[in-house]
LOMAR-407104 format. One line per field, with one value per residue: residue in one letter; y, x, z negated of N, C-alpha, C, CB in turn. Coordinates in nm, 4 decimals. Glycine has a CB too. Example, Ala and Ser with C-alpha at 12.3 -4.5 7.8 and 13.67 -1.06 7.14 Angstrom:
BEGIN
nuro <- A|S;
n.y <- -0.5690|-0.2250;
n.x <- 1.3190|1.2850;
n.z <- -0.7800|-0.7080;
ca.y <- -0.4500|-0.1060;
ca.x <- 1.2300|1.3670;
ca.z <- -0.7800|-0.7140;
c.y <- -0.3300|0.0030;
c.x <- 1.3200|1.2900;
c.z <- -0.7800|-0.7870;
cb.y <- -0.4473|-0.0598;
cb.x <- 1.1308|1.4084;
cb.z <- -0.9046|-0.5725;
This chain:
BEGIN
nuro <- X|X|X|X|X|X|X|X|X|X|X|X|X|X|X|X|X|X|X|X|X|X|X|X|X|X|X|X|X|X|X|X|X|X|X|X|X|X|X|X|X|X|X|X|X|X|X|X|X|X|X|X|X|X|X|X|X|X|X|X|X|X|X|X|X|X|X|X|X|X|X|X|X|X|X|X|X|X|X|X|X|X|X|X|X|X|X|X|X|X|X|X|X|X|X|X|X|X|X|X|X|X|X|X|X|X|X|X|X|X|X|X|X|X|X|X|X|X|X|X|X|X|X|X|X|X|X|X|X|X|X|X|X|X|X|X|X|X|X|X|X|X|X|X|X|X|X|X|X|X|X|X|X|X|X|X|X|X|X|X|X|X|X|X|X|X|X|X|X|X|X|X|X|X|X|X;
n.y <- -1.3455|-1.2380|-1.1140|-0.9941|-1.3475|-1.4945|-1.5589|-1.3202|-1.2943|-1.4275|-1.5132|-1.5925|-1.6904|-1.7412|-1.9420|-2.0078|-2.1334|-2.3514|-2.2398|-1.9715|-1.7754|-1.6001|-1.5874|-1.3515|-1.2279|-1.4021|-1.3233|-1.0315|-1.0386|-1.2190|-0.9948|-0.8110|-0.9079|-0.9318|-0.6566|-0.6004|-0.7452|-0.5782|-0.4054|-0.4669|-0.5397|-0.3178|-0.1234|-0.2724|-0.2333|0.0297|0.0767|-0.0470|0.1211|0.3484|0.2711|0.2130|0.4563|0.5995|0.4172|0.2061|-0.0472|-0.2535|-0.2688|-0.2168|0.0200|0.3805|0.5560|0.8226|1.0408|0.9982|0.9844|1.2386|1.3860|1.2753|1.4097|1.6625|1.7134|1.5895|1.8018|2.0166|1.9524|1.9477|2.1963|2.3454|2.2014|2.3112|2.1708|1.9928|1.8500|1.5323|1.4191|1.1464|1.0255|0.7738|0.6466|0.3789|0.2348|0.1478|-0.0422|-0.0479|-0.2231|-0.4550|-0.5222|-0.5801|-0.7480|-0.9820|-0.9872|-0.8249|-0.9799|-0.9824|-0.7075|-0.6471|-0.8157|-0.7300|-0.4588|-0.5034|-0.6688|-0.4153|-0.2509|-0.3576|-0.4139|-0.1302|-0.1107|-0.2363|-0.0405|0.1360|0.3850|0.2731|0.4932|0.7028|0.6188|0.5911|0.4839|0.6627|0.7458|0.5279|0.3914|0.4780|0.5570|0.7193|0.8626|0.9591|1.1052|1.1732|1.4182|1.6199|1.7573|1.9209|2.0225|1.8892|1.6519|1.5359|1.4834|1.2766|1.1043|0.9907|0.8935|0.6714|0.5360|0.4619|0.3186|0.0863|-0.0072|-0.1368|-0.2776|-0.5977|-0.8197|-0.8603|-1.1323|-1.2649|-1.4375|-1.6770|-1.5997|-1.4029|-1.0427|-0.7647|-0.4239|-0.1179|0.2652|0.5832;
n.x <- 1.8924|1.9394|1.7250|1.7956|1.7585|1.6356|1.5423|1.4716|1.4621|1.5346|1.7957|1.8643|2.0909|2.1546|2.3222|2.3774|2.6604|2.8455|3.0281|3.0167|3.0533|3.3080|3.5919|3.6126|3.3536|3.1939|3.2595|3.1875|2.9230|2.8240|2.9265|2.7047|2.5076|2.5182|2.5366|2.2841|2.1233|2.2075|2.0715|1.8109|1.7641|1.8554|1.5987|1.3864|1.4194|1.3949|1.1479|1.0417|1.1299|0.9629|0.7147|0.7311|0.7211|0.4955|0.2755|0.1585|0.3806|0.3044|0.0250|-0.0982|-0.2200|-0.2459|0.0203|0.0979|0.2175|0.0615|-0.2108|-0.2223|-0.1918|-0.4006|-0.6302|-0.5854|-0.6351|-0.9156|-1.0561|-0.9956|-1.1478|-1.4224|-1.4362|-1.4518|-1.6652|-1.8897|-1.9403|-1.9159|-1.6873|-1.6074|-1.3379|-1.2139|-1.0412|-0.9071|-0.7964|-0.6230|-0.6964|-0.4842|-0.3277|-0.0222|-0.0130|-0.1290|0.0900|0.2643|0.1639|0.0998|0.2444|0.4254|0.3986|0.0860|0.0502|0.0982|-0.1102|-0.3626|-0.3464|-0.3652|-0.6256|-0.7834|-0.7410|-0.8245|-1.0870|-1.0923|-1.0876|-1.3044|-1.5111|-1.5191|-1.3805|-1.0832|-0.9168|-0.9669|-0.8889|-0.5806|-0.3496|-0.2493|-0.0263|0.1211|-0.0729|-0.2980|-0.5443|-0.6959|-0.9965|-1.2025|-1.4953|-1.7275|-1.9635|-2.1087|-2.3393|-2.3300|-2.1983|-2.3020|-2.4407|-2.1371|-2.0687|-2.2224|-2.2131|-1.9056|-1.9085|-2.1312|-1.9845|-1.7359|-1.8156|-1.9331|-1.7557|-1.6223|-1.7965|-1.7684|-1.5491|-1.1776|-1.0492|-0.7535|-0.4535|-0.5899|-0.7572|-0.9991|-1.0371|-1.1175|-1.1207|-1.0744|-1.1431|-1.0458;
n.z <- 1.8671|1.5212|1.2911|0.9575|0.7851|0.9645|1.2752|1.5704|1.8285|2.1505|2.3825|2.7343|2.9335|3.2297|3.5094|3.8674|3.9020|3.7700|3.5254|3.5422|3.3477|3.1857|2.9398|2.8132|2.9221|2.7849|2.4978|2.5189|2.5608|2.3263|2.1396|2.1983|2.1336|1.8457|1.7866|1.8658|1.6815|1.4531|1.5165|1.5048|1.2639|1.1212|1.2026|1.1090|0.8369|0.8765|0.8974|0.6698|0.4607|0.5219|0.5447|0.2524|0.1638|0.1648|0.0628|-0.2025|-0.3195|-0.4819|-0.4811|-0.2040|-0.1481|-0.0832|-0.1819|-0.4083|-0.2924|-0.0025|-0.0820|-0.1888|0.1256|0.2017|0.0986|0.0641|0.3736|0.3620|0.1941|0.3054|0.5325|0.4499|0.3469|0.5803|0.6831|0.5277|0.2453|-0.0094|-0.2369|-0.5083|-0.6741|-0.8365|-1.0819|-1.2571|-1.4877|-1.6394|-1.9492|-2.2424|-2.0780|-2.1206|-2.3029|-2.1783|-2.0003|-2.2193|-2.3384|-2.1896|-1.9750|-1.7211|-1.4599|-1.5269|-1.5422|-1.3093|-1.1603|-1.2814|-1.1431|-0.8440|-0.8752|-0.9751|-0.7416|-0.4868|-0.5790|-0.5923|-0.3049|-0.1946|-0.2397|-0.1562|0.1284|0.2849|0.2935|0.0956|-0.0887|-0.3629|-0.5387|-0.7893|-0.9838|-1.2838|-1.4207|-1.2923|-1.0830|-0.7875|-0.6180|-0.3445|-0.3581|-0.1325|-0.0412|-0.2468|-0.4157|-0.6150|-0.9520|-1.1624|-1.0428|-0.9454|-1.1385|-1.2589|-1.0520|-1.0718|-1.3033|-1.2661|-1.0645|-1.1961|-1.3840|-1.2638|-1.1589|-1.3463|-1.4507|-1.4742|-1.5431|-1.5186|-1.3533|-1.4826|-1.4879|-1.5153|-1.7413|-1.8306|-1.7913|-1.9425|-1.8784|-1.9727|-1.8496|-1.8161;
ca.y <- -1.2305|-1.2265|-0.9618|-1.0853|-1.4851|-1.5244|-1.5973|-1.2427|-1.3312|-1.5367|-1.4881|-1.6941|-1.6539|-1.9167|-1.9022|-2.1324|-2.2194|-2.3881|-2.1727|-1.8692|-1.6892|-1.6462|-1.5667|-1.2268|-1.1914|-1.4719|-1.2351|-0.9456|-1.1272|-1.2807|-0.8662|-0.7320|-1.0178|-0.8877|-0.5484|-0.5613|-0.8025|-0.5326|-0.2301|-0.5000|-0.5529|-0.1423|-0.0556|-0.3218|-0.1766|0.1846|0.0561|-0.0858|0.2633|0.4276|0.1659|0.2496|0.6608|0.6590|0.3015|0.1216|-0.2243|-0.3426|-0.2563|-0.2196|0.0973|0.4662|0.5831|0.9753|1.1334|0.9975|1.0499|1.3985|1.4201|1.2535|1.4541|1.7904|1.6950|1.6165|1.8969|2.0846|1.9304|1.9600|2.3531|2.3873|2.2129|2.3644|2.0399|1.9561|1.6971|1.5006|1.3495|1.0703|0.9659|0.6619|0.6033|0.2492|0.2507|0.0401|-0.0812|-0.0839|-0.3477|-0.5812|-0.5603|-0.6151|-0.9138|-1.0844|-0.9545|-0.7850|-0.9839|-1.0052|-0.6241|-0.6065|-0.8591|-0.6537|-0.3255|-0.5166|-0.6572|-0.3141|-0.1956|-0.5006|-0.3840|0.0292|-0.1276|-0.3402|-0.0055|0.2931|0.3605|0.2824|0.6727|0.8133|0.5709|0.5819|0.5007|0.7943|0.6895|0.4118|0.3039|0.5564|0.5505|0.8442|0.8098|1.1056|1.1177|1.2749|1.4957|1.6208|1.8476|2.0157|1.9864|1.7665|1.5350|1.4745|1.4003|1.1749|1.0241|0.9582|0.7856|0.5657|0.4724|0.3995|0.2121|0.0082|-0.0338|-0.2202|-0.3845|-0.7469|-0.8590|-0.9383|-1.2598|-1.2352|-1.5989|-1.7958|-1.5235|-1.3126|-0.9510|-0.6629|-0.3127|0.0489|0.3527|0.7346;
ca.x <- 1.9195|1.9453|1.7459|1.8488|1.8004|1.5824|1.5670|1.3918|1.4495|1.6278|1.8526|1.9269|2.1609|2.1618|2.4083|2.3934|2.7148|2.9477|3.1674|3.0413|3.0907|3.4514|3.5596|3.5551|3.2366|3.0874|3.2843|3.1236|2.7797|2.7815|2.8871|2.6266|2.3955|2.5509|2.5222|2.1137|2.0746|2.1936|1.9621|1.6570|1.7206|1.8118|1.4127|1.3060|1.4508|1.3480|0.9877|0.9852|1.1269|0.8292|0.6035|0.7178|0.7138|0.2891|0.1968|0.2090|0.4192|0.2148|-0.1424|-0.0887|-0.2976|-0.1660|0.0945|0.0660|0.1772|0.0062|-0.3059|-0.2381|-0.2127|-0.5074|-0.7103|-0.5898|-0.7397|-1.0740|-1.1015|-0.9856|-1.2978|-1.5542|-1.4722|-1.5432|-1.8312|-2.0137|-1.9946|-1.8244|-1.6142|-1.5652|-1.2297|-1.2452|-0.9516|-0.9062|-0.6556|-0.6582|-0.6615|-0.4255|-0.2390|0.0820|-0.0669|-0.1415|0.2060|0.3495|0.0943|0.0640|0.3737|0.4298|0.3029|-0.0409|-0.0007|0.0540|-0.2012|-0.4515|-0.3199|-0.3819|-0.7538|-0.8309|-0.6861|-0.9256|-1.2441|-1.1682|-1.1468|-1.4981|-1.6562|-1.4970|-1.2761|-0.8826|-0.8848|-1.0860|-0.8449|-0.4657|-0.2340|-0.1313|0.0288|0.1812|-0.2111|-0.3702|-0.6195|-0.8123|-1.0958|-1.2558|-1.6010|-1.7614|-2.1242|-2.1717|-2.4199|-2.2545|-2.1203|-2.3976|-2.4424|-2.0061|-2.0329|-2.3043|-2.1312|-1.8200|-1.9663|-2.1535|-1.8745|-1.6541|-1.8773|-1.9654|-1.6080|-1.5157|-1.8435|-1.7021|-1.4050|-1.0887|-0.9812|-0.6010|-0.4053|-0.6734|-0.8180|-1.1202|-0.9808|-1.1832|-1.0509|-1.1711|-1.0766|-1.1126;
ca.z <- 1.7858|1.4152|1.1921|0.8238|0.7722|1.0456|1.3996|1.5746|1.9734|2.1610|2.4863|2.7703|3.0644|3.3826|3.6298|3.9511|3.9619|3.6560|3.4251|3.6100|3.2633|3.1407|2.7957|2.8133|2.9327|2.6829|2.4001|2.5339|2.5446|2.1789|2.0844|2.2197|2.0815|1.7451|1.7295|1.9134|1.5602|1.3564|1.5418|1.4343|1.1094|1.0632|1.2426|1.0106|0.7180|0.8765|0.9076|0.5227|0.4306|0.6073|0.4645|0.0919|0.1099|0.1780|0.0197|-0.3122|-0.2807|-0.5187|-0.4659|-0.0595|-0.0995|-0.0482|-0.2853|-0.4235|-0.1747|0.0486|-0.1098|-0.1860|0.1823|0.3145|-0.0182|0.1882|0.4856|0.3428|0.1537|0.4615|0.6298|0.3744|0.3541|0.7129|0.7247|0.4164|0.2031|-0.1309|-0.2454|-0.6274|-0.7200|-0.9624|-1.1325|-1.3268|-1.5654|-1.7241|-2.1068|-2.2685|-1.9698|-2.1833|-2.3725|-2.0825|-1.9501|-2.3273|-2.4493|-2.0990|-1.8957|-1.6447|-1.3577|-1.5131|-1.5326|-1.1356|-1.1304|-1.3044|-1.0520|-0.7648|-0.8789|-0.9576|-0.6270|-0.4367|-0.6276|-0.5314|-0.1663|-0.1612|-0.2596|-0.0644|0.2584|0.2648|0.3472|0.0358|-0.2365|-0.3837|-0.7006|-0.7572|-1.1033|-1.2918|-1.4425|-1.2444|-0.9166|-0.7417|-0.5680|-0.3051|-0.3231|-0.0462|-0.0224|-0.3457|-0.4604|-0.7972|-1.0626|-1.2546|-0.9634|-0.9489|-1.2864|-1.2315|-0.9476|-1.1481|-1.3980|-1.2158|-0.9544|-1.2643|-1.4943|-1.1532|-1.1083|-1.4735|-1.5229|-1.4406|-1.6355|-1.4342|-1.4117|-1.4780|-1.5232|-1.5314|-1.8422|-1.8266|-1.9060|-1.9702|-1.8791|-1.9638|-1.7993|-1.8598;
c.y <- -1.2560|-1.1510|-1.0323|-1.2530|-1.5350|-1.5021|-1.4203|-1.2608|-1.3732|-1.4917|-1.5746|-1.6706|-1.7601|-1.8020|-2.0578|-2.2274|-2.2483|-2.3179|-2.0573|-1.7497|-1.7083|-1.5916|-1.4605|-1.1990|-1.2696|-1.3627|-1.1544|-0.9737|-1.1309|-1.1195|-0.7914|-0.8233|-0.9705|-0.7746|-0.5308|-0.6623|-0.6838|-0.4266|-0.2981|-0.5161|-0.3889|-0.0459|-0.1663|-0.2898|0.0204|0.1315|0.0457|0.0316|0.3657|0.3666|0.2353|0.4031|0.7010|0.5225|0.2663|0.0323|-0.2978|-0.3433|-0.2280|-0.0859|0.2275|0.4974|0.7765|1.0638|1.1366|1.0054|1.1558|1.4451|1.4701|1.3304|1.5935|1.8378|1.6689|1.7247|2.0203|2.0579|1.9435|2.1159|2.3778|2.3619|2.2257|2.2492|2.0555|1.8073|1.6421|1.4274|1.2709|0.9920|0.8614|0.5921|0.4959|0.2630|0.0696|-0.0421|-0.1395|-0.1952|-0.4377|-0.6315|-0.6374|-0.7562|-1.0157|-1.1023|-0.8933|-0.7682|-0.9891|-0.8373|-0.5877|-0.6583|-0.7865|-0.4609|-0.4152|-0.5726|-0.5159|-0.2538|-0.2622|-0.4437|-0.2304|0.0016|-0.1952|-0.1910|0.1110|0.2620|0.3662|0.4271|0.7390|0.7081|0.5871|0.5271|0.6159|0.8154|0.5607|0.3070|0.4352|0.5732|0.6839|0.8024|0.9698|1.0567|1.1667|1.3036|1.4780|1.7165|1.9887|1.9228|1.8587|1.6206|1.4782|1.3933|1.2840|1.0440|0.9406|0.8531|0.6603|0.4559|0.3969|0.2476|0.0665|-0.0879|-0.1859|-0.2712|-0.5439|-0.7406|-0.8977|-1.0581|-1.2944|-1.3796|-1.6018|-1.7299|-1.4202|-1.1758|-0.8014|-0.5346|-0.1969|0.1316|0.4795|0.7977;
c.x <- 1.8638|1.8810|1.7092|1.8393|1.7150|1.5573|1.4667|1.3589|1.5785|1.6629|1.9239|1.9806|2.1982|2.2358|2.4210|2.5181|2.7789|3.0596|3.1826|3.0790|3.2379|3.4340|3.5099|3.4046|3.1215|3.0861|3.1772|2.9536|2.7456|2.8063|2.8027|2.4681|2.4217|2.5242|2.3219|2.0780|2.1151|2.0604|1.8295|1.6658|1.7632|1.6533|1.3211|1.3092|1.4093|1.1239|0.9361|1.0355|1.0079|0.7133|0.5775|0.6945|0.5907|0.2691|0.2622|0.2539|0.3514|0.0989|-0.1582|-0.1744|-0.2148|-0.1306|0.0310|0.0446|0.1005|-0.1657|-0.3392|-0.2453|-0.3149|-0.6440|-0.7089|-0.6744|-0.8874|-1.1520|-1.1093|-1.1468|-1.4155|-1.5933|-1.5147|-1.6512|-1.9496|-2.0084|-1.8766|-1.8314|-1.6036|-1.4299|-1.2266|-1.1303|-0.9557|-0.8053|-0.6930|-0.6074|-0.5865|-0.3544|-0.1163|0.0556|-0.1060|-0.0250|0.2908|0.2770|0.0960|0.1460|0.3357|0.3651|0.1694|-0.0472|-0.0156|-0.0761|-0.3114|-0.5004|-0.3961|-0.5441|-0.8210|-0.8399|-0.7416|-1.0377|-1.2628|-1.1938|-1.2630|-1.5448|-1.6161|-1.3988|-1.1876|-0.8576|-0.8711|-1.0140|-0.6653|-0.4160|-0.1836|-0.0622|0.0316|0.0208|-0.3433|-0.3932|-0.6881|-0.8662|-1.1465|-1.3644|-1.6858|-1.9507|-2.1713|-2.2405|-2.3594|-2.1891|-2.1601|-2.3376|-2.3013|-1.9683|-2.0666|-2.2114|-2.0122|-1.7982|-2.0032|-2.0543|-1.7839|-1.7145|-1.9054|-1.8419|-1.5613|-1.6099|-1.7940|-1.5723|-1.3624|-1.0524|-0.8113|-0.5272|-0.4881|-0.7962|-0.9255|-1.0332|-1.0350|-1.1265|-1.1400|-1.0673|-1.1543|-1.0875;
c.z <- 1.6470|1.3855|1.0348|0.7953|0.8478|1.2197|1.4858|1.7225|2.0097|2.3344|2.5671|2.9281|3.1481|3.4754|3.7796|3.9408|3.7846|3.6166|3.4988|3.4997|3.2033|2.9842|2.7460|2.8125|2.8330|2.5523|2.4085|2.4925|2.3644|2.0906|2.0744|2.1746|1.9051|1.7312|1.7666|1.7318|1.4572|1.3739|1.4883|1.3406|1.0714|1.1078|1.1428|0.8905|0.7056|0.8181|0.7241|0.4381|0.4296|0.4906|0.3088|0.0595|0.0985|0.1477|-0.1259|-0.2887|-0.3930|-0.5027|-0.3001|-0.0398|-0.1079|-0.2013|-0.3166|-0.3478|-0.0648|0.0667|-0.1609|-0.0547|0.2810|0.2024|0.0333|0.2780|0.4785|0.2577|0.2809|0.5436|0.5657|0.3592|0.4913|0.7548|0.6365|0.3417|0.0610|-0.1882|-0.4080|-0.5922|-0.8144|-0.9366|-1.2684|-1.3468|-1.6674|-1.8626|-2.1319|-2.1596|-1.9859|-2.2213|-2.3058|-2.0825|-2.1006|-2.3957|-2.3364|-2.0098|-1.8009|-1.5481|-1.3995|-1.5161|-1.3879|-1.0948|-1.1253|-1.1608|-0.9515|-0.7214|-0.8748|-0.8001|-0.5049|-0.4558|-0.5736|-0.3489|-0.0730|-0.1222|-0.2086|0.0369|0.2176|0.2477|0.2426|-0.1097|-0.2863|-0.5205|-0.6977|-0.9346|-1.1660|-1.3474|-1.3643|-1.0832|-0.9033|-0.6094|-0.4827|-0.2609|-0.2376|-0.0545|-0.1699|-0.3412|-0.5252|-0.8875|-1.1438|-1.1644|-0.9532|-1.0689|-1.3011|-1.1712|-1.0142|-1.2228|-1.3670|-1.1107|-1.1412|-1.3426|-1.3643|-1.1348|-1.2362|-1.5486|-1.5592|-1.4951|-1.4607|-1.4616|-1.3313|-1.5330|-1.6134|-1.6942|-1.7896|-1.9065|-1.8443|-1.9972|-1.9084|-1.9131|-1.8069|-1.7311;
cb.y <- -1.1030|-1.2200|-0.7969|-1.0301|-1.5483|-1.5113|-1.7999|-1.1208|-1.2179|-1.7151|-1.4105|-1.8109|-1.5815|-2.0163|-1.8615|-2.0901|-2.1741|-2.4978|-2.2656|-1.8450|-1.6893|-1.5667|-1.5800|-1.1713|-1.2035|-1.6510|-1.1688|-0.9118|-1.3229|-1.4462|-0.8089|-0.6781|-1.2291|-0.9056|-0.4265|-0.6747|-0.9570|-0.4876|-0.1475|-0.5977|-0.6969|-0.0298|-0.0868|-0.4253|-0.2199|0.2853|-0.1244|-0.2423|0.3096|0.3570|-0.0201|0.2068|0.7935|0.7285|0.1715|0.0863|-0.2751|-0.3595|-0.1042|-0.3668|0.0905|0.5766|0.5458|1.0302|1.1575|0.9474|1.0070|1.4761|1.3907|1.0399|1.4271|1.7784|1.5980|1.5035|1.9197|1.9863|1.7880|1.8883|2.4557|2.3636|2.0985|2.3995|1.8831|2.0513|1.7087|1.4195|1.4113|0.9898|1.0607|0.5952|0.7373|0.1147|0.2938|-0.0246|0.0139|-0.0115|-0.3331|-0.5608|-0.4136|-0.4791|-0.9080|-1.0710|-1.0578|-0.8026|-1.0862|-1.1116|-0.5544|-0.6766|-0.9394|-0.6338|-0.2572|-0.5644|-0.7225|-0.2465|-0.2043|-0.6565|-0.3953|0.2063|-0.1624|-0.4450|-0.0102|0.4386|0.4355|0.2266|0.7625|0.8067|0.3930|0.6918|0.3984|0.9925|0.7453|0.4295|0.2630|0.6531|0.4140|1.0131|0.7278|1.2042|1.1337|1.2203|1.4061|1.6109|1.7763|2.0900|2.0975|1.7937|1.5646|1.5743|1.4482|1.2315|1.1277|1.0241|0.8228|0.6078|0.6548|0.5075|0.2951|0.0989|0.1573|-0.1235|-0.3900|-0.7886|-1.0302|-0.8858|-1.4033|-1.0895|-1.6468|-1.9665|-1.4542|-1.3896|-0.9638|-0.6940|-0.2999|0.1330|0.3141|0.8302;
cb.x <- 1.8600|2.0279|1.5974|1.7686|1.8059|1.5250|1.4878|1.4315|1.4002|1.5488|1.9105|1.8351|2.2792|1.9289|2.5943|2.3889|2.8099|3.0005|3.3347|2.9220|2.9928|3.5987|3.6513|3.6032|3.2159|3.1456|3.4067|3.1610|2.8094|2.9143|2.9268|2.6586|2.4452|2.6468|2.6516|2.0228|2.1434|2.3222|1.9269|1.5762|1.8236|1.9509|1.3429|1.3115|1.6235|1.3898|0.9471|1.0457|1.2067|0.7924|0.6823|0.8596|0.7754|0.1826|0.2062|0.1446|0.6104|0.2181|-0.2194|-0.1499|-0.4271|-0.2227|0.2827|0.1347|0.2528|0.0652|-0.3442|-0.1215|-0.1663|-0.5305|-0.6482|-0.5139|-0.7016|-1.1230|-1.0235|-0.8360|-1.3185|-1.5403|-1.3453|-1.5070|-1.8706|-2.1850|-1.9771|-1.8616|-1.4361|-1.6717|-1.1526|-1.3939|-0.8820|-0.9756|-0.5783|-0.5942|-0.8509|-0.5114|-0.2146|0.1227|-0.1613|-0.1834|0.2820|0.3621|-0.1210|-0.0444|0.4574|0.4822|0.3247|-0.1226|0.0467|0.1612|-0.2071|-0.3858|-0.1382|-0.2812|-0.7869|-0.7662|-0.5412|-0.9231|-1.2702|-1.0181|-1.0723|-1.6357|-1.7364|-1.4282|-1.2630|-0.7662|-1.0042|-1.3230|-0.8893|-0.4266|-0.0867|-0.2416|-0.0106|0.3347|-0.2413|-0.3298|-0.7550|-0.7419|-1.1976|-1.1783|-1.6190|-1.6977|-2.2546|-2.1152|-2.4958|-2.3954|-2.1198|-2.6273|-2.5003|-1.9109|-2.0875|-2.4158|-2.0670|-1.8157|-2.0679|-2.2523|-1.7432|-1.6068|-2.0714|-1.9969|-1.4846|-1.4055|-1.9416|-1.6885|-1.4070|-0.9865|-1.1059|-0.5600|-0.2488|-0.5356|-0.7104|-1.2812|-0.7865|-1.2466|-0.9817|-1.2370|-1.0378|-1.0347;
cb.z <- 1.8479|1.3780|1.2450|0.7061|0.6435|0.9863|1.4267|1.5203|2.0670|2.1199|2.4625|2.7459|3.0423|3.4998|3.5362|4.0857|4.1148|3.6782|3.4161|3.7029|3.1697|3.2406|2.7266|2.9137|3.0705|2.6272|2.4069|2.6603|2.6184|2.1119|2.1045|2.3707|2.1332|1.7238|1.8017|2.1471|1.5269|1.3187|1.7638|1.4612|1.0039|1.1436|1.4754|1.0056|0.7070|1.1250|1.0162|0.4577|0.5109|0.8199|0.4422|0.0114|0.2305|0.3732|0.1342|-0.3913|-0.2844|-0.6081|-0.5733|0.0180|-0.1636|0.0513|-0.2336|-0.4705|-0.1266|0.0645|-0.1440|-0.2530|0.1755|0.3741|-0.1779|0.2721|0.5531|0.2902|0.0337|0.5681|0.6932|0.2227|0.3177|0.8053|0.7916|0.4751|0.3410|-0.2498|-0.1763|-0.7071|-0.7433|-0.9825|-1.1438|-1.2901|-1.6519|-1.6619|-2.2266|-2.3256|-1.9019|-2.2715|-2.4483|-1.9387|-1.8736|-2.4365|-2.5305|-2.0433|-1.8485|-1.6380|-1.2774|-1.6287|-1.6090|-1.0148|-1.1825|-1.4733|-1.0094|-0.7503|-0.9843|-1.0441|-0.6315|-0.5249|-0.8216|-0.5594|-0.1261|-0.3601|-0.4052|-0.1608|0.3704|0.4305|0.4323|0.1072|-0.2392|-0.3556|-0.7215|-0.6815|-1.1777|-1.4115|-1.6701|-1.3009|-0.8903|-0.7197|-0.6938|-0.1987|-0.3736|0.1138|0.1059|-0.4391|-0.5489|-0.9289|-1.1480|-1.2316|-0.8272|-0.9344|-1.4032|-1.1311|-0.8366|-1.1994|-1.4497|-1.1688|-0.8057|-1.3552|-1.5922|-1.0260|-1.1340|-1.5827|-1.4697|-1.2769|-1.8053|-1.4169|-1.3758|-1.5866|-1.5731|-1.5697|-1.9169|-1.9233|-1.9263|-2.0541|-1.7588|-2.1336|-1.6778|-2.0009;
């Protein structure tokens, strides 16, 4: 079985005696070997559907919605159990200006270092893209107001001490 230019499983029919299959039934056979190759490459194409509606394809981490969803749910849980939450968003300055002096791929590049460094330092759960130079971050067990601010700060500045190194260049990002 086929699902697009590669081999996905393989089917094999023994019969004791010689030329116990006729044409018909080979026909039939090699149809039904045809249409089970299309149903895997349409659940593989459902799956990479799925995939893209709650993930970034470039940064492998959750897309908007999907971190507006799972941002729900922990607020959901922080009101029930008496606790408060920060949000820290981080929108890369100058971003345009990567993609336009260095191209493109060094601007995915840059997405996907960034998108590496928010997953060293918090859970898959608690990060997203949720815009084209923009990450959010859910902080959990804050205090107030001061202390989120605090928090913020320090998570960011933590974040964009170290230059990236983007083809084979050292490149130094800020973000608000």
């Amino acid at each position: 079985f086929l699902s697009g230019n590669r081999v996905a499983a393989v089917a094999v029919l023994f019969a004791a005696e010689h030329n116990f299959f006729n044409e018909d039934q080979i026909k039939l056979l090699a149809d039904l070997s045809a249409d089970a190759s299309i149903a895997l490459e349409r659940m593989e194409k459902q799956d990479q559907v799925d995939y893209l509606s709650y993930y970034d394809p470039i940064c492998g981490i959750a897309n908007r919605t999907l971190f507006l969803e799972r941002l729900q749910q922990f607020q959901h849980e922080a009101t029930r159990n008496g606790l408060k939450l920060a949000l820290m968003i981080l929108d890369v300055e100058r971003f345009r200006f990567v993609n336009e002096s260095m191209g493109r791929g060094a601007g995915d590049s840059l997405l996907k270092a960034l998108a590496e460094r928010l997953r060293e330092r918090h859970e898959s759960e608690r990060i997203g893209r949720v815009g084209m130079n923009s990450f959010a971050v859910v902080l959990p067990n804050v205090t107030d107001e001061i202390h989120a601010a605090r928090l913020v700060e320090e998570k960011r500045k933590a974040l964009l001490v170290d230059p990236f190194m983007i083809d084979g260049r050292d490149l130094r990002v800020s973000a608000r």
